[in-house]
Each structure stands twice: as structure tokens, then as C-alpha cells.
MARRO-709393 format. One line per field, with one value per residue: chain; x, y, z of N, C-alpha, C, O in turn. Coordinates in nm, 3 decimals, padded with zeros to 5 digits. Example, Ala and Ser with C-alpha at 12.3 -4.5 7.8 and 13.67 -1.06 7.14 Angstrom:
<sites>
chaine A|A;
n_x 01.319|01.285;
n_y -00.569|-00.225;
n_z 00.780|00.708;
ca_x 01.230|01.367;
ca_y -00.450|-00.106;
ca_z 00.780|00.714;
c_x 01.320|01.290;
c_y -00.330|00.003;
c_z 00.780|00.787;
o_x 01.424|01.341;
o_y -00.332|00.114;
o_z 00.846|00.804;
</sites>
This chain:
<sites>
chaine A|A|A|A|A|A|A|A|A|A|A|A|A|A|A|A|A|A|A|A|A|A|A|A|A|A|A|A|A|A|A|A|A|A|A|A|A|A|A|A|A|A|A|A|A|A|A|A|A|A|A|A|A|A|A|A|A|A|A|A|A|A|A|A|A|A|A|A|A|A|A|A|A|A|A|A|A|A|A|A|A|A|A|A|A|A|A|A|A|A|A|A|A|A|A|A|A|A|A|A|A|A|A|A|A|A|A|A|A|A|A|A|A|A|A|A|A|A|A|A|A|A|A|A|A|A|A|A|A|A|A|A|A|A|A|A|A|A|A|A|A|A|A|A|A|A|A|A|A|A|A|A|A|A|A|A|A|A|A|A|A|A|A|A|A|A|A|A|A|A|A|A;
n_x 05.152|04.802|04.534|04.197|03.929|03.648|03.804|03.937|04.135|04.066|03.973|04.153|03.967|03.662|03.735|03.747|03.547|03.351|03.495|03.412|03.118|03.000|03.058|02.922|02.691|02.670|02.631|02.400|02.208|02.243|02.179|01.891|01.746|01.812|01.633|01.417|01.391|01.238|01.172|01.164|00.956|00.952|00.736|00.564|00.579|00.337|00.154|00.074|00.003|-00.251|-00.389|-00.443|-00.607|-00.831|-00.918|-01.034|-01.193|-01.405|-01.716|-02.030|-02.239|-02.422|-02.299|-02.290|-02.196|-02.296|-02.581|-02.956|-03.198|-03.512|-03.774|-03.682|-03.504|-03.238|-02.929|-02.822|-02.603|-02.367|-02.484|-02.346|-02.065|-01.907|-01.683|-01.490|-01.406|-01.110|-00.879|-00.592|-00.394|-00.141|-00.030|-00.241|-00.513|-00.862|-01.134|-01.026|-01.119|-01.274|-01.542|-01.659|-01.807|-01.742|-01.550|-01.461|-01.316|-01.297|-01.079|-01.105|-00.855|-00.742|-00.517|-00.468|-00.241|00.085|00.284|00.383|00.211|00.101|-00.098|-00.203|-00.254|-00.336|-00.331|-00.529|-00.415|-00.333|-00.137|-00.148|-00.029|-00.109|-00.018|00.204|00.061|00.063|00.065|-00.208|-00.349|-00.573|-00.628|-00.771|-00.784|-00.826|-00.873|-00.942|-01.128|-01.154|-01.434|-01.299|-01.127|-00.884|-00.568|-00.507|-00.270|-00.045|00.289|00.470|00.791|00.784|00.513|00.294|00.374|00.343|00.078|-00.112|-00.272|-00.523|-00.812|-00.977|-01.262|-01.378|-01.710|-01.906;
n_y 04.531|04.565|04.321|04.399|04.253|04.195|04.150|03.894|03.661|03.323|03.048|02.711|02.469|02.648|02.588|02.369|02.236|02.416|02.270|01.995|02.004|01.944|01.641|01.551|01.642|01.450|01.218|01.293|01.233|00.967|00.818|00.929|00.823|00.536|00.533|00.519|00.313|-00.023|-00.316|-00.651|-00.783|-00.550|-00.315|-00.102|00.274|00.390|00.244|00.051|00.261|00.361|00.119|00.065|00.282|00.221|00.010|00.139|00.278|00.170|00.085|-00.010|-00.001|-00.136|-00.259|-00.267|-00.551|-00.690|-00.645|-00.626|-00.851|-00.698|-00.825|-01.076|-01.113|-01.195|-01.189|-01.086|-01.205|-00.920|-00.854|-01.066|-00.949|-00.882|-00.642|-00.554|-00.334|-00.214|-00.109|00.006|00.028|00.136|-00.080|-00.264|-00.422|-00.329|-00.426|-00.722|-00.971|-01.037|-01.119|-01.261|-01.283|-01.570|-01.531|-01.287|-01.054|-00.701|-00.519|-00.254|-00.041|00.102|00.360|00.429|00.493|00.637|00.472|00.344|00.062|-00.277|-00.491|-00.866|-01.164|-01.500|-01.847|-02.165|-02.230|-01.975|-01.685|-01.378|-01.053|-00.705|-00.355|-00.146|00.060|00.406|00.630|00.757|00.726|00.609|00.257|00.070|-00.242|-00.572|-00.903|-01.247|-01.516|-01.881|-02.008|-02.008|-02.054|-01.811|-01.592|-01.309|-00.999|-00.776|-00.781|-00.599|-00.586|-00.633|-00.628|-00.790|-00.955|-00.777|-00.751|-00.685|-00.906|-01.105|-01.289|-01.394|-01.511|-01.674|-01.669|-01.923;
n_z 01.843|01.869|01.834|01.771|01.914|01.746|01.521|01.524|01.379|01.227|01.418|01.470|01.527|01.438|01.209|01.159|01.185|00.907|00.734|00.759|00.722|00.491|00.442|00.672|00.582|00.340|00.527|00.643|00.420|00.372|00.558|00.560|00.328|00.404|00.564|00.457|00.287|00.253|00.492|00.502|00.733|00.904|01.027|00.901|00.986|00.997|00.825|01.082|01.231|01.043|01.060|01.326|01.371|01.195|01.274|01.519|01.452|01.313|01.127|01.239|01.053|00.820|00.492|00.130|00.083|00.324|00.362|00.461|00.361|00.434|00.439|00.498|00.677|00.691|00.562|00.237|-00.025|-00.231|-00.550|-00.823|-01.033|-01.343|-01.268|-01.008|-00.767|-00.600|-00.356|-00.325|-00.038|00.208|00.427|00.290|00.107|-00.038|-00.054|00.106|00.056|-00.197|-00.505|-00.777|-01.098|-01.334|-01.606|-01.822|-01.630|-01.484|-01.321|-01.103|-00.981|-00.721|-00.608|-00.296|-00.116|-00.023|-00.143|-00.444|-00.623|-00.639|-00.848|-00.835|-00.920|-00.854|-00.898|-00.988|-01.202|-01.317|-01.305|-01.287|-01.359|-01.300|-01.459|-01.263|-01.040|-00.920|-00.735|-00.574|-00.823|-01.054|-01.208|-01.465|-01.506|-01.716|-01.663|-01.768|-01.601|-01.483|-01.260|-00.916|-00.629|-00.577|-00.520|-00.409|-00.418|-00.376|-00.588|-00.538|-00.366|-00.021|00.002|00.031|00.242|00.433|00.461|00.229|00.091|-00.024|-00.083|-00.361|-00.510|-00.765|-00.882|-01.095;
ca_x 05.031|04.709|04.464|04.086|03.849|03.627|03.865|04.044|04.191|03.959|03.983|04.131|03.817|03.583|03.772|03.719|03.358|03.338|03.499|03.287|03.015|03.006|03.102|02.820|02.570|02.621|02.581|02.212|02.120|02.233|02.045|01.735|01.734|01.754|01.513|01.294|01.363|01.139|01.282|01.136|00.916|00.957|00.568|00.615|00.462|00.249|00.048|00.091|-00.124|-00.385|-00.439|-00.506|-00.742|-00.930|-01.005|-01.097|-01.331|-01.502|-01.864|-02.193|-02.386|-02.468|-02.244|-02.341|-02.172|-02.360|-02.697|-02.993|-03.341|-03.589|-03.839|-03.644|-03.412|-03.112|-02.836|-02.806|-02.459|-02.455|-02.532|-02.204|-02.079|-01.727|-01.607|-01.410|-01.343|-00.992|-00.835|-00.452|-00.346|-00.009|-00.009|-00.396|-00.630|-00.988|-01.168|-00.956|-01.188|-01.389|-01.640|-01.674|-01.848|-01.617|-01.554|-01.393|-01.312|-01.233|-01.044|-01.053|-00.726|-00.705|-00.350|-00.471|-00.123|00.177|00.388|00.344|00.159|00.042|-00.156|-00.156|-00.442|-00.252|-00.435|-00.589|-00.310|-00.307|-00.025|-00.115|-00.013|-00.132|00.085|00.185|-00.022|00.138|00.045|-00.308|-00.382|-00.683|-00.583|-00.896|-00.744|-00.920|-00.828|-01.027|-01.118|-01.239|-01.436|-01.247|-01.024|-00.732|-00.487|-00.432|-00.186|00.073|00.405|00.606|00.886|00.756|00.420|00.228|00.380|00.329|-00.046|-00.174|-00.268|-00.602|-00.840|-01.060|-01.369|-01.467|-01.831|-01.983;
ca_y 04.564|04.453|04.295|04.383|04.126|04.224|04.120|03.812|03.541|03.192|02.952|02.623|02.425|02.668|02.563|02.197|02.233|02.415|02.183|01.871|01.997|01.843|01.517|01.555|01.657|01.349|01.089|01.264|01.187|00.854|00.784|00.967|00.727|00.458|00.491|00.539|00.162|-00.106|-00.404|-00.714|-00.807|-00.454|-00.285|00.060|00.347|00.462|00.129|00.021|00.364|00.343|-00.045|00.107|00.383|00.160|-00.050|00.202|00.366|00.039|00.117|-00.138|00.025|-00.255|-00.236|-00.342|-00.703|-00.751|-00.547|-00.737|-00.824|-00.681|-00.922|-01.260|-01.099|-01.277|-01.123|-01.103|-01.085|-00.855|-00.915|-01.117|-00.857|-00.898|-00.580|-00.522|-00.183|-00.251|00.031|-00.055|00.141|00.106|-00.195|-00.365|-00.416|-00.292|-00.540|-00.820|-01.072|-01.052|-01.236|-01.201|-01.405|-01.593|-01.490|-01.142|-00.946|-00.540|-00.458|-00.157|-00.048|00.289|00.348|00.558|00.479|00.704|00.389|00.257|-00.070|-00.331|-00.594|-00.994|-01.285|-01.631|-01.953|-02.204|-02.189|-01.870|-01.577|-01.226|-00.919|-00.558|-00.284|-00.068|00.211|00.512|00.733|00.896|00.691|00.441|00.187|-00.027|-00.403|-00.686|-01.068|-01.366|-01.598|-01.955|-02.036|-02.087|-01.948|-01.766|-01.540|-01.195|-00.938|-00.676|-00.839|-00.526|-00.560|-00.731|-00.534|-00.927|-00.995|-00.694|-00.752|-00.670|-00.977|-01.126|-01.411|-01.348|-01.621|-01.676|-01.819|-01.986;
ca_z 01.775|01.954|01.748|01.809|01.927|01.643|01.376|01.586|01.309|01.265|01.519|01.408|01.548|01.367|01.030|01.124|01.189|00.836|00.633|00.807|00.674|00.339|00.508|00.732|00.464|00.266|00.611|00.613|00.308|00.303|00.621|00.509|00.216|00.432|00.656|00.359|00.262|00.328|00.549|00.570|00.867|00.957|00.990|00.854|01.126|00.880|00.794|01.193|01.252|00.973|01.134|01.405|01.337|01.111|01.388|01.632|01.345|01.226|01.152|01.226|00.942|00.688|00.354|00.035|00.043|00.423|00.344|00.504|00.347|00.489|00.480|00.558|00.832|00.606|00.470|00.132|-00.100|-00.354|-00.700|-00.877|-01.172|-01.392|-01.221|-00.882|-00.738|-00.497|-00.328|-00.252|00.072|00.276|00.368|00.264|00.001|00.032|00.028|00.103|-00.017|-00.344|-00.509|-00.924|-01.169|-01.417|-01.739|-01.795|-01.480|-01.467|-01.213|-01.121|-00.898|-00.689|-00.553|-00.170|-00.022|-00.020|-00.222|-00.593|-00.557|-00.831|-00.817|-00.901|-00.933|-00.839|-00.856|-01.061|-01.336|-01.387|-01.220|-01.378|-01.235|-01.362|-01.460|-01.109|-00.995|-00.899|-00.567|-00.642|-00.947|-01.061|-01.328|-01.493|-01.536|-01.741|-01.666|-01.774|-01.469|-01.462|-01.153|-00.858|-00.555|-00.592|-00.432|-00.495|-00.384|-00.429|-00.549|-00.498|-00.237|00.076|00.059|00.064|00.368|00.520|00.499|00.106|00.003|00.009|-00.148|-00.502|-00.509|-00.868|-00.944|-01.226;
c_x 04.920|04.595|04.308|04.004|03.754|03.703|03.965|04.016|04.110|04.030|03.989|04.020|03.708|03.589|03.749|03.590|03.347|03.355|03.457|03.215|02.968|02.979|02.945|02.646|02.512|02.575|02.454|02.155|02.163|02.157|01.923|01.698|01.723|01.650|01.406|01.261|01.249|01.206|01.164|01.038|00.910|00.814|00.639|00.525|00.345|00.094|00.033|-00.064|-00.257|-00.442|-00.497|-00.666|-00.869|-00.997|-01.105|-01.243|-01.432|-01.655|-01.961|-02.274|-02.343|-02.353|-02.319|-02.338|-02.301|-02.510|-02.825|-03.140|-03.415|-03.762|-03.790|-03.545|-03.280|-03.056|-02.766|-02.659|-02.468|-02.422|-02.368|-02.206|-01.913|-01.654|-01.575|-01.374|-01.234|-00.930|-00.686|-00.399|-00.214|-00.104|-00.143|-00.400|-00.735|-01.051|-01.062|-01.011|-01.316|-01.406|-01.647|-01.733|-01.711|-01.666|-01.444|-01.434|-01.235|-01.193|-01.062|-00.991|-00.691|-00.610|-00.375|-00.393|00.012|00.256|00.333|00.332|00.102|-00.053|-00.175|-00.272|-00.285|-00.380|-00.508|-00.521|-00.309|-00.174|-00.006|-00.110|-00.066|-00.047|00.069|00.104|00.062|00.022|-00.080|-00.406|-00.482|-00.626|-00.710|-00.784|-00.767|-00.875|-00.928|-01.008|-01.190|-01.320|-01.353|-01.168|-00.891|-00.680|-00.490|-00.345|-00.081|00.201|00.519|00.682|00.831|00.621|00.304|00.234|00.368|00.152|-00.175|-00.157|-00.420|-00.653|-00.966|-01.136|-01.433|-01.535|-01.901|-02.063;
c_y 04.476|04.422|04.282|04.276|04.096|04.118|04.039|03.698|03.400|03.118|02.823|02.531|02.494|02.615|02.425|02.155|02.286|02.294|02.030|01.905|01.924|01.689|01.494|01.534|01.520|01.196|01.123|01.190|01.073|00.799|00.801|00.836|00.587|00.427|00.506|00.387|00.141|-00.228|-00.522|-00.770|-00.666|-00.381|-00.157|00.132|00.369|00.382|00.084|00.155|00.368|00.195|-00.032|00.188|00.307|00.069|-00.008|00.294|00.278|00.071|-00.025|-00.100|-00.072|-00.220|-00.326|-00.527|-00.749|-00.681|-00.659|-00.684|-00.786|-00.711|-01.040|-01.190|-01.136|-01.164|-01.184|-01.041|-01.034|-00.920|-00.914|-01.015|-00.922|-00.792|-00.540|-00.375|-00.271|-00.137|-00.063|00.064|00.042|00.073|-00.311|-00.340|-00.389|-00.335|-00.624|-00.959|-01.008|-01.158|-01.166|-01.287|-01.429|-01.523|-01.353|-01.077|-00.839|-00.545|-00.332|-00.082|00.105|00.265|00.489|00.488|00.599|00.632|00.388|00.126|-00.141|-00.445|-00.747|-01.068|-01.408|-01.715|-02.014|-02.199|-02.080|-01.749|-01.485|-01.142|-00.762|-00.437|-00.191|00.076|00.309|00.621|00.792|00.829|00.571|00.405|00.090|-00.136|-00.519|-00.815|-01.142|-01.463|-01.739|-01.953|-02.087|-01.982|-01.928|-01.654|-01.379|-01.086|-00.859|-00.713|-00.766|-00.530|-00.664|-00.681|-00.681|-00.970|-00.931|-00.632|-00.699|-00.791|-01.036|-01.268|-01.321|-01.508|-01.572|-01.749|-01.780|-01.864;
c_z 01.831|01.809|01.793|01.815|01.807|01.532|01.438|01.400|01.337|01.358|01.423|01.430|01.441|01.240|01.027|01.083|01.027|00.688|00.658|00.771|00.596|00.363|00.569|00.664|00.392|00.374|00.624|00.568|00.263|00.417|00.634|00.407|00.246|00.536|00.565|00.284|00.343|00.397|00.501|00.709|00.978|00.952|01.017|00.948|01.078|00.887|00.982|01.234|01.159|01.010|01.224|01.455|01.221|01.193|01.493|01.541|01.297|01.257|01.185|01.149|00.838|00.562|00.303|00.046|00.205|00.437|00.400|00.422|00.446|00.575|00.514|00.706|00.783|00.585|00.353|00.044|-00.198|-00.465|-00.798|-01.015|-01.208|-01.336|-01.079|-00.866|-00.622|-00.461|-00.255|-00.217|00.091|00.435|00.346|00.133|00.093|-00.053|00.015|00.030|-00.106|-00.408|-00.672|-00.978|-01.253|-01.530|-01.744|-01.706|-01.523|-01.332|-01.170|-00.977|-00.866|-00.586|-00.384|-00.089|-00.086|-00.134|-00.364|-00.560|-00.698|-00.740|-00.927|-00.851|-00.958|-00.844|-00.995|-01.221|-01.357|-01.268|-01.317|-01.303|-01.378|-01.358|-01.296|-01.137|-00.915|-00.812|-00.666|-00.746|-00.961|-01.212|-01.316|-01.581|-01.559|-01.754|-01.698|-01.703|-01.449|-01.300|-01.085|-00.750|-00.600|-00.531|-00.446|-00.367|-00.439|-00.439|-00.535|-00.383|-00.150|00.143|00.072|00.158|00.484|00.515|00.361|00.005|00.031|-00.153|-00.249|-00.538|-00.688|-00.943|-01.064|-01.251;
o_x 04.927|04.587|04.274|04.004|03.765|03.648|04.080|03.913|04.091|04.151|03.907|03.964|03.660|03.492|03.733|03.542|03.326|03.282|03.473|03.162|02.889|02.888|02.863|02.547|02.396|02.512|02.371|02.079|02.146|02.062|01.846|01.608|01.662|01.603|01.293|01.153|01.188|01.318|01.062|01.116|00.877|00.768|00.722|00.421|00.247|-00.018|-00.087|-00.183|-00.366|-00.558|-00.602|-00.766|-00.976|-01.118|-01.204|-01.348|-01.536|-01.708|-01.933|-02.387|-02.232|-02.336|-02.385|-02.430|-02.385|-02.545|-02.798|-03.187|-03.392|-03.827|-03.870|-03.539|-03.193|-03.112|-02.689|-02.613|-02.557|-02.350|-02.299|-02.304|-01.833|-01.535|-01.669|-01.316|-01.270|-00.927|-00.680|-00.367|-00.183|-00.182|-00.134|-00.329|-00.741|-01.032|-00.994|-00.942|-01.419|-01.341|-01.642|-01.728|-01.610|-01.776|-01.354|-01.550|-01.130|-01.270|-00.990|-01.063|-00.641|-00.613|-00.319|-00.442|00.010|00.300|00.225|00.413|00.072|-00.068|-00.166|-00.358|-00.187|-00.494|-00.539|-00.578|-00.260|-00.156|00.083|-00.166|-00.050|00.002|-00.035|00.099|00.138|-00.086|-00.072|-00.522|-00.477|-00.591|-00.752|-00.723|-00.747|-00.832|-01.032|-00.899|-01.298|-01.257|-01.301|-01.148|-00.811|-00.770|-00.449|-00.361|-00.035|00.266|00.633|00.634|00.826|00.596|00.212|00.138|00.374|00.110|-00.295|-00.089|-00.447|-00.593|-01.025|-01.073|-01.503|-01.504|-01.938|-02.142;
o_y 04.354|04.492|04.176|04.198|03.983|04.023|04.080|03.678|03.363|03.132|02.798|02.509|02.417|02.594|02.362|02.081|02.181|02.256|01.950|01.796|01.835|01.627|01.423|01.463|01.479|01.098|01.032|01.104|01.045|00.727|00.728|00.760|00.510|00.320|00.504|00.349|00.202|-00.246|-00.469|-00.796|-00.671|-00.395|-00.117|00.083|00.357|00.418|00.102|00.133|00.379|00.172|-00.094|00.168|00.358|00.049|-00.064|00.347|00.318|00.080|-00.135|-00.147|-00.074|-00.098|-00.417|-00.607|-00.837|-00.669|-00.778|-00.571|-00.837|-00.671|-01.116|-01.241|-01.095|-01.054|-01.280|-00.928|-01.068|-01.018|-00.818|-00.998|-00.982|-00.820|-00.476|-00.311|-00.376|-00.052|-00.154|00.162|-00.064|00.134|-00.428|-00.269|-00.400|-00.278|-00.610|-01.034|-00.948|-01.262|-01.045|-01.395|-01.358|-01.472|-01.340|-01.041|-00.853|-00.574|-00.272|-00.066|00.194|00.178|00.598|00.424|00.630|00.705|00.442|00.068|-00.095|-00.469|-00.749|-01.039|-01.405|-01.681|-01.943|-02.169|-02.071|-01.777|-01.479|-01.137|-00.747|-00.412|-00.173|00.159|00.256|00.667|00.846|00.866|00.465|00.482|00.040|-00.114|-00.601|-00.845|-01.099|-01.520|-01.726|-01.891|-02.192|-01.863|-02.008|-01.600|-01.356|-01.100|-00.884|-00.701|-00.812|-00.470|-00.779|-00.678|-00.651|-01.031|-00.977|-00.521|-00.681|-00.802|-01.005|-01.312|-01.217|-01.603|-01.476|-01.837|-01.674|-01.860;
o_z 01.843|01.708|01.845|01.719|01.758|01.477|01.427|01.336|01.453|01.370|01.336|01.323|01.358|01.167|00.923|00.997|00.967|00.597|00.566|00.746|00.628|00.307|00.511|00.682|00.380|00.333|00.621|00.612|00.144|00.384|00.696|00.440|00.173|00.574|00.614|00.239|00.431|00.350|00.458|00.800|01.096|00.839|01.099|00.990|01.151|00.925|00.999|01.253|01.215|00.974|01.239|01.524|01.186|01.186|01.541|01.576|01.245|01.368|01.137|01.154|00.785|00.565|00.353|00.027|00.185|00.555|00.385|00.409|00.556|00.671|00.569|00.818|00.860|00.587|00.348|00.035|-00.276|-00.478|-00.832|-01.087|-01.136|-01.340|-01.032|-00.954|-00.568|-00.550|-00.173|-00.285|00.037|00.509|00.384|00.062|00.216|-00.160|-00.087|-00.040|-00.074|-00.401|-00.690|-00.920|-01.255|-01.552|-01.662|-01.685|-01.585|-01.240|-01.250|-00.878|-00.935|-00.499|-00.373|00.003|-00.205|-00.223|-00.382|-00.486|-00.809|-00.620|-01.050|-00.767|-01.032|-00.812|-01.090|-01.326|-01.469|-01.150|-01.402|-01.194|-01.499|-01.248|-01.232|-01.227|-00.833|-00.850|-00.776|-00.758|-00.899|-01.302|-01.212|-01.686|-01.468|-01.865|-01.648|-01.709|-01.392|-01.215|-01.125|-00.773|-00.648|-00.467|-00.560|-00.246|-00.551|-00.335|-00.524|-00.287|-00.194|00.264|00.148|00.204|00.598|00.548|00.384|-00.097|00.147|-00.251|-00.218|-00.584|-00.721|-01.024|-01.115|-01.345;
</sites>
């Protein structure tokens, strides 16, 4: 009895390859998952490329903090208030350095990075952090600040050392 090519019997190979699948499936998705970690000392592509392009985009038009009188030729900083706008990207702050009067400070904390990011005020006795911000999201955050320098930064994971951390000047 010949048996048409059509309708030949599985191949043990094909049956191996089937039932590897499964097997296969789950080494994806445990290496998807880790390449989705964060390491250490590792600069994510992401933040590596927006470092980049932020450099190569850098404007010379005046901002607020470097705005120049117009009669002295000086440049003038702007006018000290209790509230901060901060924008926490992957992996910065925007601005890195701020300037507040003392007393009660608003934060206020916009999350334009892909991650969940928080933010923290070190220095001068004090170490408060603000609840995390979540992808997308602005959170308004009020600390009370004597004069003086202090630290601030994102203490999630190893996102401080990977370049979101910066200094907060607060005068009399």
C-alpha cells in the first residue's frame, strides 16, 4: 500500500520543533523582561539619545532665568517665587538647578519620561521625597525650605546616578 505524499505521517523533528515551542515562548519573555530592567552604570539607549539631541538642538535665544536688561546690558535672574515647575525626563531634571525663596515651596512635578519617577529635596536637615509620578502625569508638591543649598533628585532605582539629580538654592 503506497502512501501519498499529500497525507505522509509527521516527521519526528517536526514534533520536536512543536512541542519546543512553549519552552521557547517562555525564554522570550523572560529575556524581554530583562532587558527591560535597569542595571546600574548601564546608560539606557533611550536617555543616551535624548542627551544627545538635546545637545545638538540647544537654542541661544535668552530664557527667562538668563533674559538680559535692556538698558544695563546685564543679565538679570528671574523674580524668586515659592513655586518650581520641574519636568522629570529619562534620565534628567529640567532645570537641574533652581532657585526658590524660603518658606513654602510648590513643586510642581511633570513626569515626560517613559518611567515612573519621584522626586526628593536633601540637605540642610531635611530628606523629603514626593509621592511618584506616573508616565504623563503632573503632581503639585509643597515642602517648607529654610534658606540654603540642597540636593535634589529622583531616588527611584539608580535614576540619580544615571544623571537626575541636581542642586535647589534656597534664598532668604
Amino acid at each position: 500500500m503506497a502512501i501519498e505524499p499529500w497525507i505522509a505521517p509527521p516527521r519526528v523533528a517536526e514534533a520536536k520543533v512543536i512541542t519546543a515551542l512553549p519552552g521557547m515562548a517562555l525564554l522570550l519573555a523572560i529575556a524581554l523582561t530583562l532587558a527591560a530592567c535597569e542595571y546600574p552604570g548601564v546608560t539606557h539607549p533611550l536617555a543616551a539619545q535624548a542627551a544627545s539631541t538635546a545637545l545638538a538642538t540647544a537654542s541661544p535665544t535668552p530664557t527667562p532665568s538668563t533674559a538680559q536688561n535692556p538698558d544695563s546690558g546685564t543679565q538679570e535672574p528671574p523674580p524668586l517665587t515659592g513655586k518650581a515647575q520641574v519636568s522629570l525626563k529619562d534620565f534628567r531634571l529640567d532645570p537641574d538647578r533652581v532657585t526658590v525663596k524660603a518658606g513654602a515651596t510648590t513643586f510642581v512635578l511633570k513626569n515626560e519620561g517613559r518611567y515612573t519617577h519621584d522626586f526628593r529635596v536633601e540637605g540642610q536637615g531635611v530628606d523629603e521625597k514626593a509621592p511618584k509620578v506616573g508616565q504623563g502625569r503632573t503632581f503639585e508638591w509643597q515642602i517648607t525650605l529654610a534658606p540654603g543649598a540642597y540636593r535634589i533628585s529622583c531616588p527611584i532605582s539608580n535614576h540619580a546616578d544615571r544623571g537626575m539629580s541636581g542642586s535647589l538654592e534656597v534664598a532668604p
